[in-house]
VOPAGU-2260 file (C-alpha; in pm, 1 decimal, decimal comma):
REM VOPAGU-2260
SITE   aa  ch    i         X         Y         Z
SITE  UNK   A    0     439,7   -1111,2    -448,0
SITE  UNK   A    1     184,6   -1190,7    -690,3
SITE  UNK   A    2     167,2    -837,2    -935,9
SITE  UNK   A    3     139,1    -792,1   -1258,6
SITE  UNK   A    4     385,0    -689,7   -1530,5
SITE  UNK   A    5     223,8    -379,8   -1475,0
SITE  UNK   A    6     298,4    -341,6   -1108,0
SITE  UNK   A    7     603,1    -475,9   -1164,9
SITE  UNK   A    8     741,1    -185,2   -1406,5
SITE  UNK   A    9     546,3      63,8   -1181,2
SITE  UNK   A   10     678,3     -43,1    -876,7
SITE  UNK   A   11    1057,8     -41,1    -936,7
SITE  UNK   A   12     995,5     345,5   -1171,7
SITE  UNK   A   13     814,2     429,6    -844,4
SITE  UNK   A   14    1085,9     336,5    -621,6
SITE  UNK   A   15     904,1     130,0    -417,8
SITE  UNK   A   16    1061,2    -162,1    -236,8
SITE  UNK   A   17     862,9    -502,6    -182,0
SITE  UNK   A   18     876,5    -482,7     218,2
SITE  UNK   A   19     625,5    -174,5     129,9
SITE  UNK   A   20     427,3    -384,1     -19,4
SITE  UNK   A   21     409,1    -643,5     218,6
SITE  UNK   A   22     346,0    -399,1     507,6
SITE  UNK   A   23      30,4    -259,7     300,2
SITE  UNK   A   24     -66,0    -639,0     246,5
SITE  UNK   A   25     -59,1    -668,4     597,7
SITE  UNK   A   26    -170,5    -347,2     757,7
SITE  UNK   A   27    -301,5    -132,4     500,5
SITE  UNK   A   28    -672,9      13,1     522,1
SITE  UNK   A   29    -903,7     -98,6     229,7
SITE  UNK   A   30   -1126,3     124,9      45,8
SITE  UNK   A   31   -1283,6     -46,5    -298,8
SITE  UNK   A   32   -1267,0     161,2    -561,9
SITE  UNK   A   33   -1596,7      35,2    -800,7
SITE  UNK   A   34   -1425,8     -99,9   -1091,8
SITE  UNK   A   35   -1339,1    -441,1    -968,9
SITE  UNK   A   36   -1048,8    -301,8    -724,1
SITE  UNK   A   37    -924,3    -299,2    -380,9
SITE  UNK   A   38    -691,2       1,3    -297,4
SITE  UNK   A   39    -484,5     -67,8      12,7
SITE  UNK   A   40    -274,8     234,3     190,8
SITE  UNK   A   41    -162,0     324,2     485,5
SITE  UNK   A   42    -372,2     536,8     773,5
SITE  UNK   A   43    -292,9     678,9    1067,1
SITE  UNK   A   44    -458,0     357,0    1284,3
SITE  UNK   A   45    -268,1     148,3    1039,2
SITE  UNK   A   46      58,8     304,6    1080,7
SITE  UNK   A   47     -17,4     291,0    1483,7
SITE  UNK   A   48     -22,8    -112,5    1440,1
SITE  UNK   A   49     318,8    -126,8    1258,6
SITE  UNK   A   50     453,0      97,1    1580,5
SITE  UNK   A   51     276,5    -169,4    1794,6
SITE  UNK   A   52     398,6    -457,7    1591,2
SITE  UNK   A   53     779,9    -381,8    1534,4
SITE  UNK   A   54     817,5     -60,0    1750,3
SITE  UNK   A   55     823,0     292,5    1709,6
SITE  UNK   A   56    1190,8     385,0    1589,9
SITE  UNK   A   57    1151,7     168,2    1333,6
SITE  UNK   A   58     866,5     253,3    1135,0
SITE  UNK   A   59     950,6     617,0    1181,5
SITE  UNK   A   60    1267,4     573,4     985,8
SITE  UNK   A   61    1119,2     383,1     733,8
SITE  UNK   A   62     793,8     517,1     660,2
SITE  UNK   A   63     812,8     888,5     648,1
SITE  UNK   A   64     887,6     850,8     253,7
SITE  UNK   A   65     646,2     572,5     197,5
SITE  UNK   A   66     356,8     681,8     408,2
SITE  UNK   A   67     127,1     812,3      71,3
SITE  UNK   A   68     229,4     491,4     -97,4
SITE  UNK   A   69    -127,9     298,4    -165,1
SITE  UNK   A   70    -153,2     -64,4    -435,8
SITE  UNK   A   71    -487,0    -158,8    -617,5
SITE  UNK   A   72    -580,2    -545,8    -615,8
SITE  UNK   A   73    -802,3    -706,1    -811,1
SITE  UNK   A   74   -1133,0    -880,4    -628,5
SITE  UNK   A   75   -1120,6   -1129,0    -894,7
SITE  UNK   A   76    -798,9   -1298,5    -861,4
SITE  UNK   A   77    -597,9   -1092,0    -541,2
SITE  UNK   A   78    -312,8    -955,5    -833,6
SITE  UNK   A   79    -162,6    -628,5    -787,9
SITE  UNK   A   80    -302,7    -449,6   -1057,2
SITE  UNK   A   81    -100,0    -115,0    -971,6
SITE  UNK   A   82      83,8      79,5    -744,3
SITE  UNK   A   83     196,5     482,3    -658,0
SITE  UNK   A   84     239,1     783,2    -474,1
SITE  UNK   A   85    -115,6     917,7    -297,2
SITE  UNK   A   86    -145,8    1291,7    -429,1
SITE  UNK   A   87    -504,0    1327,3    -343,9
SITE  UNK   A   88    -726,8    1245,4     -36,7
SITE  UNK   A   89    -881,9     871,9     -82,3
SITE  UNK   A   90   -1258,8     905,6       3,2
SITE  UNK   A   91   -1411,1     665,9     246,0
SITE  UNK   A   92   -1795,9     600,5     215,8
């Protein structure tokens, strides 16, 4: 994983384990947030890949408490600047 310190900290006071953050790397919806930022989080048509990928039972055991979990990346150099717990709506263009 390349994160910051930042993401680091926030990540393990957030509870939020690194196969989360893989999963968003590789399924998550993008939305850039115009300050230099990518956030990545999971949708309904992304969560409908993981079921395709590695099956239904699976994901819904794992991803009801994860499913508002979202990361910001940098566009510069692809670090995890941040990550958290959605509590609002993330507006797409």
């Amino acid at each position: 994983m390349n994160m910051t310190n930042h993401a680091a900290v926030r990540a393990q006071q957030r509870c939020i384990p690194p196969l989360i953050d893989q999963w968003l790397d590789q399924f998550g919806e993008k939305a850039y947030d115009g300050h230099g930022g990518v956030r990545r989080y999971f949708s309904q048509s992304s969560v409908r890949t993981m079921e395709r990928t590695y099956g239904r039972e699976p994901i819904h055991k794992l991803l009801p408490d994860y499913r508002s979990v979202y990361k910001v990346v940098s566009t510069q150099d692809g670090r995890t600047i941040t990550v958290g717990h959605l509590t609002k709506r993330i507006k797409r263009g």
